[in-house]
Backbone bond lengths (Angstrom), bond angles and torsions (degrees), N, CA, C in turn:
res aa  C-N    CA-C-N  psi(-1)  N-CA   C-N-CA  omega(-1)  CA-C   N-CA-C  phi
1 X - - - 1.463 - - 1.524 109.84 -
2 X 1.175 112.55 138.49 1.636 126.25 -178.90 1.338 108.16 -47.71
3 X 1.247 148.98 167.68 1.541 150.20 115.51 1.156 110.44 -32.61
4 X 1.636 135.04 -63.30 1.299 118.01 173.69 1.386 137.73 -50.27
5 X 1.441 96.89 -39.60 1.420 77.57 173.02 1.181 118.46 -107.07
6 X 1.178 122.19 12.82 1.888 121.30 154.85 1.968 92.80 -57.36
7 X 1.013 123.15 -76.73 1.275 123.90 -156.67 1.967 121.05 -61.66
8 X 1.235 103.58 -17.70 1.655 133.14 171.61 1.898 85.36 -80.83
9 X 1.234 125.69 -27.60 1.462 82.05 -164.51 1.992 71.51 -109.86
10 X 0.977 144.31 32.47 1.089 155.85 153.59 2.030 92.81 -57.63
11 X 1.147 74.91 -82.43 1.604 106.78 176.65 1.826 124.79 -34.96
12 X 1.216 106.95 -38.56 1.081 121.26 166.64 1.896 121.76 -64.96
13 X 1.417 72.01 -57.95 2.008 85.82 169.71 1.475 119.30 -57.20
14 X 1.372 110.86 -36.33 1.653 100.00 167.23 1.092 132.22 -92.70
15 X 1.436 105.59 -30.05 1.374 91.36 157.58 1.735 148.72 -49.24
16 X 1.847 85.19 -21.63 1.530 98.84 -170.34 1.668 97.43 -68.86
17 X 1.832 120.70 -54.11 0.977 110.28 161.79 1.656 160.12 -41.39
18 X 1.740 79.15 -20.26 1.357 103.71 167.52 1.816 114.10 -48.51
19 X 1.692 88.74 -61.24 1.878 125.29 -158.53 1.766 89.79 -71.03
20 X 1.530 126.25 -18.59 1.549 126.23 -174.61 1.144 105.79 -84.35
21 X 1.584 124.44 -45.07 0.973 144.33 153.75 2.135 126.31 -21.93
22 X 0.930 70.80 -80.42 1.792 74.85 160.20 1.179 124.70 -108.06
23 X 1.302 123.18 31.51 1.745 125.51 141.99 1.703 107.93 -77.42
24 X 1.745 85.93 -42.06 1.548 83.30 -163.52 1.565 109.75 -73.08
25 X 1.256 123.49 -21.83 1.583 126.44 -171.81 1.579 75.58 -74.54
26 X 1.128 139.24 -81.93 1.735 143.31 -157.93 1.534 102.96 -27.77
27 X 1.624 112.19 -42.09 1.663 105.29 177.49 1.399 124.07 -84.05
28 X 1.403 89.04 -10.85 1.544 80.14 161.10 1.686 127.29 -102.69
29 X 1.253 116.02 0.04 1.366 118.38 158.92 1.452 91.29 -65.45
30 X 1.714 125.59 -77.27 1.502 116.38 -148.16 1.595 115.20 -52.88
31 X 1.735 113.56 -25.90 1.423 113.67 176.40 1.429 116.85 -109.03
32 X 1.178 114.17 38.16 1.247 123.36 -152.56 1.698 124.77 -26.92
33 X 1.834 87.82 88.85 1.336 122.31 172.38 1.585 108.28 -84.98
34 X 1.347 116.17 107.96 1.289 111.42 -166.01 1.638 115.13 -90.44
35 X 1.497 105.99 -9.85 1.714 109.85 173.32 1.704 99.38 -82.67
36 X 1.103 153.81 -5.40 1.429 173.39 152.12 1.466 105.87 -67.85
37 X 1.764 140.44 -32.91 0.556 148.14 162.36 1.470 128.96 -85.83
38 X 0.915 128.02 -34.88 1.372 164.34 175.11 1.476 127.67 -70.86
39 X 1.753 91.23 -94.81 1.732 108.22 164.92 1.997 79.28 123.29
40 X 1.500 94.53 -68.99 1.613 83.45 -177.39 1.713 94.03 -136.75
41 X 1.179 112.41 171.42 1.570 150.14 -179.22 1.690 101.50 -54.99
42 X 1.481 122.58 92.67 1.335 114.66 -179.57 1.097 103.54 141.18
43 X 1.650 121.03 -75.09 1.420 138.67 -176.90 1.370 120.78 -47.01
44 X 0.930 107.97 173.48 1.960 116.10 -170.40 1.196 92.33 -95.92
45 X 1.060 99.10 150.90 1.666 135.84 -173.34 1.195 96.32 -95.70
46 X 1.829 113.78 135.93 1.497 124.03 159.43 1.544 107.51 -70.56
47 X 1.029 110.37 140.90 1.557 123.37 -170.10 1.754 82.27 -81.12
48 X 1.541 103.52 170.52 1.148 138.86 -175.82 1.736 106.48 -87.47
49 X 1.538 108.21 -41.69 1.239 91.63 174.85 1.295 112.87 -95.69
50 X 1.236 132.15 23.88 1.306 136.90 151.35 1.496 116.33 -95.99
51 X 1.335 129.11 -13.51 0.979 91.21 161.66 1.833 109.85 -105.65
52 X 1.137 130.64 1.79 1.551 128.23 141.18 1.127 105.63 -31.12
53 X 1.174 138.42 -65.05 1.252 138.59 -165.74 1.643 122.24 -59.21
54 X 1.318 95.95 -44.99 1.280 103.05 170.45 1.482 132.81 -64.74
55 X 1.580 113.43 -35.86 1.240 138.70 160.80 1.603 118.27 -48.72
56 X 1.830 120.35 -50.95 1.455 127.29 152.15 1.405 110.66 -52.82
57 X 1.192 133.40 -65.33 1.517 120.36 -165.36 1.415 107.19 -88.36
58 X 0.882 140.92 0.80 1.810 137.27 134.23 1.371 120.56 -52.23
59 X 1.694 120.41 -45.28 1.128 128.14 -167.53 1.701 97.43 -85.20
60 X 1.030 133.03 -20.37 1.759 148.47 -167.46 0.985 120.29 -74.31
61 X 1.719 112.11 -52.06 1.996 149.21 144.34 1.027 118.65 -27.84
62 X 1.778 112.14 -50.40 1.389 124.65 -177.22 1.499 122.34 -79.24
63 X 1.601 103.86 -43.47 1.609 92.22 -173.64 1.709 88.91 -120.76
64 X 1.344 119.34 38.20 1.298 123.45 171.35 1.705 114.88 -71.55
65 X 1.281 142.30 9.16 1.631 135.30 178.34 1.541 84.47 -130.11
66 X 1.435 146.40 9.96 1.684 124.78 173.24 1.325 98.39 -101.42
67 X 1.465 91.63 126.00 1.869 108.32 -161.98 1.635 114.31 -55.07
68 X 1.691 96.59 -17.96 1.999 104.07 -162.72 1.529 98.34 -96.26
69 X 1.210 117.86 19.59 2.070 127.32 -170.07 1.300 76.48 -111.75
70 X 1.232 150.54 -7.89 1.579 117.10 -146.40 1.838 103.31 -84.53
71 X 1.712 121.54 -22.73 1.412 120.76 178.32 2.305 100.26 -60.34
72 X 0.969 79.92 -38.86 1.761 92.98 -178.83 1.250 100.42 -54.73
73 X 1.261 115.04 -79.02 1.254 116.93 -150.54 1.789 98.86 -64.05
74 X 1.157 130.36 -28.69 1.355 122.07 -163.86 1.856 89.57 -75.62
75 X 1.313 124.89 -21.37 1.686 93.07 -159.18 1.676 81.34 -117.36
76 X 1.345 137.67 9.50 1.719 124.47 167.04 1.674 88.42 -84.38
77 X 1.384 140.80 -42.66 1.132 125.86 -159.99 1.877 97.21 -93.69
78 X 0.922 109.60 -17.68 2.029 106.22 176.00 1.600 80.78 -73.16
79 X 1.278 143.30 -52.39 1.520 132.53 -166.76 1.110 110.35 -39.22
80 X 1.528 94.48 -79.83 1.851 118.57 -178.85 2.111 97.60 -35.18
81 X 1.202 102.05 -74.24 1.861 93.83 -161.35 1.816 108.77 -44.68
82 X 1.420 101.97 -57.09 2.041 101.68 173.22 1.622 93.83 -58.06
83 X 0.597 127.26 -82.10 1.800 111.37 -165.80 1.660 110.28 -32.45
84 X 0.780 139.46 -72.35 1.551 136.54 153.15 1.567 125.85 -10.51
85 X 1.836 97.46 -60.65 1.450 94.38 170.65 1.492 133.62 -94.80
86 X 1.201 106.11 -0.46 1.864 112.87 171.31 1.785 84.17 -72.35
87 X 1.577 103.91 -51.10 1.898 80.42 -159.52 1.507 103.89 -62.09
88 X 1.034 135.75 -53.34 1.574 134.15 -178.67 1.451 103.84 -27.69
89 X 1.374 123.99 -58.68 1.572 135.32 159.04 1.579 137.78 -16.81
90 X 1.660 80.10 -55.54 1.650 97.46 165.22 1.463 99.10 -76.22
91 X 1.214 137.96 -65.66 1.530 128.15 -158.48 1.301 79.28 -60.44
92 X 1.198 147.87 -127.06 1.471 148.21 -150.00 1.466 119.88 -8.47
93 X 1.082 131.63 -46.40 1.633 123.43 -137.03 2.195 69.65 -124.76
94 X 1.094 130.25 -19.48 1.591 116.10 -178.87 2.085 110.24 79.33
95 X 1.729 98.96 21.62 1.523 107.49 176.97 1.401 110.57 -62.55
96 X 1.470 118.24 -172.45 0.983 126.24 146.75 1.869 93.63 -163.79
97 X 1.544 87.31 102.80 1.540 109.32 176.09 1.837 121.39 -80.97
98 X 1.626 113.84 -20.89 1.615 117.26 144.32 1.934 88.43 94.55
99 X 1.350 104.41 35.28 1.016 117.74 -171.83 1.695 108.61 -93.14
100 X 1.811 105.92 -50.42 0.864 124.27 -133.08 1.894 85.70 -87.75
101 X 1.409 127.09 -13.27 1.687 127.14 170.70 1.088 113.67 -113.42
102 X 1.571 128.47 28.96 1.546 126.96 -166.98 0.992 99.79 -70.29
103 X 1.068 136.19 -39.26 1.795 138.20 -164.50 1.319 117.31 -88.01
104 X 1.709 116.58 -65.14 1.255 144.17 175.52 1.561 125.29 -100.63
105 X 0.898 128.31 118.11 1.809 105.22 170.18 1.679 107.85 -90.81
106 X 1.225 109.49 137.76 1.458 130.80 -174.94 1.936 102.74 -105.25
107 X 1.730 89.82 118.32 1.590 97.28 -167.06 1.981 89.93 -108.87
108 X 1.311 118.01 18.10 0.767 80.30 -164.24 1.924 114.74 -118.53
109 X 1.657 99.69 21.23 1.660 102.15 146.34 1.712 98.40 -142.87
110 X 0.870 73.74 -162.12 2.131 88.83 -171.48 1.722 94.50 -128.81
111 X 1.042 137.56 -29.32 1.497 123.73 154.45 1.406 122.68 -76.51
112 X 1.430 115.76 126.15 1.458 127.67 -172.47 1.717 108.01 33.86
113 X 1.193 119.95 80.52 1.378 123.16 154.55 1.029 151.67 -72.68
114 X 1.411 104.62 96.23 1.936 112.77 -172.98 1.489 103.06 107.54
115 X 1.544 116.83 1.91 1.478 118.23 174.73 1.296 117.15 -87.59
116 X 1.404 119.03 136.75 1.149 122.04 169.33 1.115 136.51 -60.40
117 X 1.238 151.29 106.77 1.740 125.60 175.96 1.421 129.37 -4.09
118 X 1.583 111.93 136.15 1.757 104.37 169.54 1.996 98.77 -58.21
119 X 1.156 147.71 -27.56 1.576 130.12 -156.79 1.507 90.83 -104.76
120 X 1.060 122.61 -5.78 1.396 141.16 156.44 1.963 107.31 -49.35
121 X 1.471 82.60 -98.47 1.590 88.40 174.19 1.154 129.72 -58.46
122 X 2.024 115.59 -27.74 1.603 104.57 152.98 1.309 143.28 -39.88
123 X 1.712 105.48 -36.14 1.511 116.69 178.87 1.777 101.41 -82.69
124 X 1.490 116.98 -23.25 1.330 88.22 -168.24 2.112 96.22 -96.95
125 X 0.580 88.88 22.73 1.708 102.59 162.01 1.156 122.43 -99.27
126 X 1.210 104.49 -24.96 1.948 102.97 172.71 1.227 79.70 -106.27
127 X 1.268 149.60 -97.54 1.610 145.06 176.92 1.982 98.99 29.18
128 X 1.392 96.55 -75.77 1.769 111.89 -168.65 1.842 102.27 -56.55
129 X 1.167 112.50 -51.32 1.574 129.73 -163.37 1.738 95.92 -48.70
130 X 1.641 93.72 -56.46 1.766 115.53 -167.64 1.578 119.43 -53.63
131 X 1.791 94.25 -46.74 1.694 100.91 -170.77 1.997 95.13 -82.74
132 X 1.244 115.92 -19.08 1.534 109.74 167.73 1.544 126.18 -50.47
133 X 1.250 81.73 -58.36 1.934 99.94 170.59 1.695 109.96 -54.94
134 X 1.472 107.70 -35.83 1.443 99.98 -165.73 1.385 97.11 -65.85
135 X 1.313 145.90 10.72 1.560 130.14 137.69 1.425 121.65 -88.00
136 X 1.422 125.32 47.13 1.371 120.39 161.67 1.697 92.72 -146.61
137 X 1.221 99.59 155.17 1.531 116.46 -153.17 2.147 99.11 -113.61
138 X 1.439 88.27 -30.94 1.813 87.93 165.84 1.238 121.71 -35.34
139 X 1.669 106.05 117.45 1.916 105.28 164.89 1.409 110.12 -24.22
140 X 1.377 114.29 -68.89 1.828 127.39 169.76 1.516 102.26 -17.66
141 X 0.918 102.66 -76.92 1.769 120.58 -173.62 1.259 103.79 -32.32
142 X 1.362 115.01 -73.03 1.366 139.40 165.29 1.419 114.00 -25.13
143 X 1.380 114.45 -77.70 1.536 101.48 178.50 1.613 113.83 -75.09
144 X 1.072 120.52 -20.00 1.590 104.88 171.13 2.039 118.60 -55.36
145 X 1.465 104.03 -10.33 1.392 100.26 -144.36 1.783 70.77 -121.21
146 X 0.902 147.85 -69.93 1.480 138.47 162.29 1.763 119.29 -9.27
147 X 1.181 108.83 -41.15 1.570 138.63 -170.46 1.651 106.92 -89.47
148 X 1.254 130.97 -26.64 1.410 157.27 176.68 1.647 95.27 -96.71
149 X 1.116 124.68 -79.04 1.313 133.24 171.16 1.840 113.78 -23.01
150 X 1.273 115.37 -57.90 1.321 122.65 163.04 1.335 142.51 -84.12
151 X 1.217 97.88 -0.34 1.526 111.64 163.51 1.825 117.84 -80.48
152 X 1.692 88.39 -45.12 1.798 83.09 166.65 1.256 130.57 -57.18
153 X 1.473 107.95 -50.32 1.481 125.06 170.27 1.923 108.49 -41.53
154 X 1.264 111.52 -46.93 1.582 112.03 -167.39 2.091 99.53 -96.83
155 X 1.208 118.24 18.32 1.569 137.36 168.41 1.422 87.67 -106.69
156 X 1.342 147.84 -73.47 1.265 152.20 160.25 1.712 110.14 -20.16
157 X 1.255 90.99 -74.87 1.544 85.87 -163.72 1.972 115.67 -70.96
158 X 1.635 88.34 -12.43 1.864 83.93 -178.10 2.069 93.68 -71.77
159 X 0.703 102.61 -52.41 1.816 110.68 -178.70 1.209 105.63 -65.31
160 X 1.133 121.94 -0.88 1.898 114.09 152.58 1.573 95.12 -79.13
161 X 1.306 102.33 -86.28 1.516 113.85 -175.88 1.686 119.42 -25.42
162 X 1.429 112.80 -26.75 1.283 106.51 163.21 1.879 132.71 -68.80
163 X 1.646 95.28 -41.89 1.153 96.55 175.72 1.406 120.79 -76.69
164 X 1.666 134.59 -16.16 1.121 137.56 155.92 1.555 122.74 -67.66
165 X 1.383 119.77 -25.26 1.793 112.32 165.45 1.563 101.87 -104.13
166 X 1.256 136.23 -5.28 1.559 125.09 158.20 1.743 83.65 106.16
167 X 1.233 146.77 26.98 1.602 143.26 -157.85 1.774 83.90 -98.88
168 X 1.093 118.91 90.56 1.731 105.70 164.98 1.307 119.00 -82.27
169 X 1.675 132.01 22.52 1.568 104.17 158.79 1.132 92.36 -107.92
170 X 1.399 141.36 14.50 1.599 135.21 174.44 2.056 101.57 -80.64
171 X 1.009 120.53 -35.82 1.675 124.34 174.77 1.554 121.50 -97.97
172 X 1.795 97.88 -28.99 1.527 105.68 168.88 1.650 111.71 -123.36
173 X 1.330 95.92 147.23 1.706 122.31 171.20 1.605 117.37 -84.58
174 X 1.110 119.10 71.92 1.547 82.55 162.29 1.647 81.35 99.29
175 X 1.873 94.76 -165.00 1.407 99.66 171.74 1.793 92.07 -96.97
176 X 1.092 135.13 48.89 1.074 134.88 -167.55 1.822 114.63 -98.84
177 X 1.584 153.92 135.37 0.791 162.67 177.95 1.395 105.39 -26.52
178 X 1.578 120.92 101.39 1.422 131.07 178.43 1.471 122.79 -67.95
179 X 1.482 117.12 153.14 1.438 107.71 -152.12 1.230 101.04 -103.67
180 X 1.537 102.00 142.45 2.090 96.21 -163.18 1.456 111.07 -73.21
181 X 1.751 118.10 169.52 1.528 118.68 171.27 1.503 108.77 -44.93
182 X 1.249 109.22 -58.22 1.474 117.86 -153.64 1.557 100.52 -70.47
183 X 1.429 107.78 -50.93 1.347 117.19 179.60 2.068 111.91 -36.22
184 X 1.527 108.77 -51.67 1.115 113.54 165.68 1.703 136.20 -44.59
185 X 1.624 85.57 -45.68 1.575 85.91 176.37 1.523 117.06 -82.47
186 X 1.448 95.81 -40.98 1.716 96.80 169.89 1.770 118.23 -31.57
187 X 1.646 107.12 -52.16 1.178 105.70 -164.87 1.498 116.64 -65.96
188 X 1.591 108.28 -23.23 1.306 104.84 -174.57 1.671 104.41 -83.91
189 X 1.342 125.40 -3.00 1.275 130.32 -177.25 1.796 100.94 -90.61
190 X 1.536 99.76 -44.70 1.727 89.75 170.74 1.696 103.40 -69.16
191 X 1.332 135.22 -23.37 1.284 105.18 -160.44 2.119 100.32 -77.11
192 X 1.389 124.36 -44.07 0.754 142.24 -158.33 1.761 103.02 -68.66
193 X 1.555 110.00 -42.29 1.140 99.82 149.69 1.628 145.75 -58.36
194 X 1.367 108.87 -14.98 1.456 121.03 -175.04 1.480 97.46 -85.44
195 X 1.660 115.96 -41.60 1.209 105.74 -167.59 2.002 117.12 -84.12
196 X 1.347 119.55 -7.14 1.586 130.80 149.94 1.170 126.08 -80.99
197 X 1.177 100.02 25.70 2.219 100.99 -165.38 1.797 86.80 -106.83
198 X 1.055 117.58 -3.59 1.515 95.67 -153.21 1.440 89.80 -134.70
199 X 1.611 126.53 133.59 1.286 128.20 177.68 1.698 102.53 -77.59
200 X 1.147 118.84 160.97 1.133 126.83 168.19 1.909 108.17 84.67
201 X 0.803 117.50 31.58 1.439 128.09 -153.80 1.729 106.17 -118.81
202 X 0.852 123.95 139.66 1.596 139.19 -165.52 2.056 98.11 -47.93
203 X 1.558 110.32 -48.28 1.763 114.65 -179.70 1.517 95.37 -72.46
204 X 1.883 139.61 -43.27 1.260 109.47 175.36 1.645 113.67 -53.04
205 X 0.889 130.48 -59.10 2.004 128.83 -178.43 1.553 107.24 -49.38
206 X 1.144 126.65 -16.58 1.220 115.90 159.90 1.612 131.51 -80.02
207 X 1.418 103.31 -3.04 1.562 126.15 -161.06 1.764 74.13 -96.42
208 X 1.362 153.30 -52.27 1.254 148.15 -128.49 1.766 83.66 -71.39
209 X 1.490 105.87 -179.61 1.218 144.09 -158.26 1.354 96.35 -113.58
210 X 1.504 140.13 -35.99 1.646 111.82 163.32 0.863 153.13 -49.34
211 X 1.528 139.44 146.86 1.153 105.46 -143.88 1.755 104.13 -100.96
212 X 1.265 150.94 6.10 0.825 129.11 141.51 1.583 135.85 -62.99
213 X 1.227 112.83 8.25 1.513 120.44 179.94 1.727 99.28 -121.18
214 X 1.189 113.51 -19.67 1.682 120.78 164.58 2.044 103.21 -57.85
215 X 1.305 108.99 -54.71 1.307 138.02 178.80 1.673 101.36 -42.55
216 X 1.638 104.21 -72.91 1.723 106.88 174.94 1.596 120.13 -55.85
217 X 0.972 99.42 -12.45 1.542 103.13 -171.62 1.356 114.30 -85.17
218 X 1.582 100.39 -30.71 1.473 99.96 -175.18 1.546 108.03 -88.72
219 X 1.257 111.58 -26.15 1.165 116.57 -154.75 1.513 108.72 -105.25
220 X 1.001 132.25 -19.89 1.858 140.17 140.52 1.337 125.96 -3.55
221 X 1.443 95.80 -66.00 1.576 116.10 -166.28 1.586 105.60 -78.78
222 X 1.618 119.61 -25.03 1.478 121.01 164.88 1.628 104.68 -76.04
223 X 1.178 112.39 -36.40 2.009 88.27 -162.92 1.332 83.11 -83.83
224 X 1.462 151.08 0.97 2.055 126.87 162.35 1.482 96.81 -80.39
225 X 1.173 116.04 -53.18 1.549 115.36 -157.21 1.637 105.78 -74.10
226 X 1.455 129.52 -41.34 0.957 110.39 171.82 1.187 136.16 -73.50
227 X 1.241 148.31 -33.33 1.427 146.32 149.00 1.330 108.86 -29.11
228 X 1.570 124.77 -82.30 1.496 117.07 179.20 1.790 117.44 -35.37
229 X 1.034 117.99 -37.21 1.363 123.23 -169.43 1.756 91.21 -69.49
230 X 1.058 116.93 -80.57 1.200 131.64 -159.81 2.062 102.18 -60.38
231 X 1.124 101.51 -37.68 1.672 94.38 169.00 1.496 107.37 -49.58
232 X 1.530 111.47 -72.60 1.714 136.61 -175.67 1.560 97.51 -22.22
233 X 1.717 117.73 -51.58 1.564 122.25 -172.92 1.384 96.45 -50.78
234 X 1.375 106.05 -64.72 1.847 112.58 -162.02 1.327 102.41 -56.51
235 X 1.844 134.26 -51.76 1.716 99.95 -179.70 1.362 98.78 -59.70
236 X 1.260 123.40 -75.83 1.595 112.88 -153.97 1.387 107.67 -28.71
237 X 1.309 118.66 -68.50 1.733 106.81 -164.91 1.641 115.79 -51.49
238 X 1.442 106.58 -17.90 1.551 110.93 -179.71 1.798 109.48 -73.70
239 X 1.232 89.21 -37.47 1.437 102.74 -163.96 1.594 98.65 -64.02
240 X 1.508 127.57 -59.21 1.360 133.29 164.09 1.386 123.13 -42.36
241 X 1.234 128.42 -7.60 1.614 130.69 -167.25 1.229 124.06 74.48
242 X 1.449 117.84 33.67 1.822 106.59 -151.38 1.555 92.63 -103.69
243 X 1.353 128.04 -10.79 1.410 132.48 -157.07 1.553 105.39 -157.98
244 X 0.984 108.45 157.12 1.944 114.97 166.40 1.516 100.02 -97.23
245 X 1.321 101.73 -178.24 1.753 118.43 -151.16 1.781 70.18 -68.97
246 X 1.686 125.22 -79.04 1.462 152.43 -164.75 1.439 91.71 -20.71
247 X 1.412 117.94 -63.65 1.657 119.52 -156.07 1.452 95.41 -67.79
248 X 1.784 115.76 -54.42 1.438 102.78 -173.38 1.411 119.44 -45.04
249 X 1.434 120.23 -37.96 1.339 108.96 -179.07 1.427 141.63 -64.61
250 X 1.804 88.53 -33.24 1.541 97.06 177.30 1.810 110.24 -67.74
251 X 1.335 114.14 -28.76 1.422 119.72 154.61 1.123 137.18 -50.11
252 X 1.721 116.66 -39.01 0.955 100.13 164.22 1.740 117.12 -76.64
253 X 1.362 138.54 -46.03 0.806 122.66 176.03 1.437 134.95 -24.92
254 X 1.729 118.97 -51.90 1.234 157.89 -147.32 1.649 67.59 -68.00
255 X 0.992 113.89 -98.60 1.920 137.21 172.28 1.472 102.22 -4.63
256 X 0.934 104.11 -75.42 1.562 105.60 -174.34 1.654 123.66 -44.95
257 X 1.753 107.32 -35.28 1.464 101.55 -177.97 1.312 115.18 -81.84
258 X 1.764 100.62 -29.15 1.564 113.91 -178.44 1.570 112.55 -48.54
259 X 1.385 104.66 -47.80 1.468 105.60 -163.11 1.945 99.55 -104.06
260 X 0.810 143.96 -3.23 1.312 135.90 161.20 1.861 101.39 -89.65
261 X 0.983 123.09 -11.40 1.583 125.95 173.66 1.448 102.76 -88.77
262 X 1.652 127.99 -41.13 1.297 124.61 154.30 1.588 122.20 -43.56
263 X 1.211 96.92 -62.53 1.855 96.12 -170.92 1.540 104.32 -76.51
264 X 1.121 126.97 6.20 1.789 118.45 153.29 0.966 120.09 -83.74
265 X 1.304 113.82 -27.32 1.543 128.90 -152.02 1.935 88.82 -97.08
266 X 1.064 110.05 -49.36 1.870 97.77 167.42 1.590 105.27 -64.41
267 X 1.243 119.59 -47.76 1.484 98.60 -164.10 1.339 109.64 -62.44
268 X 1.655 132.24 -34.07 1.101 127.06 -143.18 2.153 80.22 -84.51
């Protein structure tokens, strides 16, 4: 089997999760299932037009290379980018364009209702920009949309990382509409999907058989996962009293060489 299309059907698979993703937040607006909305008891709710959004650029990912989708795909991804940037609009300019309850009305704050987050609509602004491009085949094209592609993912993944060390201007703006759990991970699942949708793309050359890209491959998934892991230890243990700010650090360090000196030391 090719690299491409090992990594295209990469692409396929998340996206599908993507499109599961915001069906299921969508059923829980219409039945208003609030752990569907939520995730848990407290947390912000994925807006409704986020997960619309998610549902178009999942569905965009998926049947995004069949040449007879292309009227589709140009106006689900023109959706996604104007939906993104009217709301950016409203937070900026202080609108209210009557966008954000067209479908549903959301009773359930009295600040910005049914609006998405500004890092919300930032990602689905590169989101729209990205799946646009994915009809031009230019290297240019290509890396502009790789570069878009990973910006959502790292809008995603900074608003994970917030809600796991407790950092609230990493998920929230301001006093501005905070960006949900799910909403977070989703995005890094749409970004990662945007960036396997497309052959010829910086993650297909990592799929090759050389061995310095054998090397990145293995070793990738430790320098994301280990830092977050090993940060998460240091607040918590800080947070409990078990250490001072000084000790946590020299710990974390200690940690960090141990186990990135491990996972070289297997790969090599």
């Amino acid at each position: 089997m090719s690299r491409n299309v090992t990594v295209l059907r990469w692409a396929v698979h998340l996206s599908t999760a993507v499109i599961v993703l915001g069906v299921a937040v969508s059923i829980g607006w219409i039945f208003h299932v609030e752990s569907l909305k939520r995730v848990l008891p407290g947390l912000e709710s994925m807006k409704l037009n986020t997960a619309l959004g998610f549902i178009l650029a999942g569905t965009v990912i998926h049947f995004g290379r069949r040449a007879k989708h292309v009227a589709v795909i140009f106006v689900c991804a023109s959706v996604i980018g104007v939906l993104g940037g009217l709301t950016l609009a409203e937070y900026v300019f202080g609108w209210d364009l009557r966008i954000d309850q067209l479908i549903l009305e959301d009773t359930s704050t009295h600040m910005f209702p049914g609006r998405m987050s500004p890092i919300t609509a930032l990602a689905f602004s590169f989101t729209g920009a990205c799946l646009l491009l994915g009809q031009f085949r230019s290297m240019a094209a290509v890396r502009v949309r790789e570069t878009l592609a990973l910006l959502v993912a790292v809008l995603g993944l900074s608003s994970l990382i917030g809600y796991l060390y407790s950092v609230v201007p990493f998920y929230r703006v301001s006093s501005y509409t905070a960006t949900a759990l799910h909403t977070s991970a989703g995005l890094i699942v749409l970004g990662l999907a945007m960036l396997t949708s497309q052959s010829g793309s910086t993650v297909t050359l990592l799929t090759s058989q050389a061995a310095g890209r054998i090397t990145a491959r293995r070793l990738l998934p430790w320098a994301i996962a280990i830092p977050v892991f090993v940060g998460w230890l240091w607040v918590l243990g800080e947070s409990y009293g078990w250490y001072e700010t000084r000790v946590g650090a020299g710990l974390v360090v200690v940690a960090m060489i141990v186990v990135f000196s491990a996972a070289i030391y297997w790969n090599a």
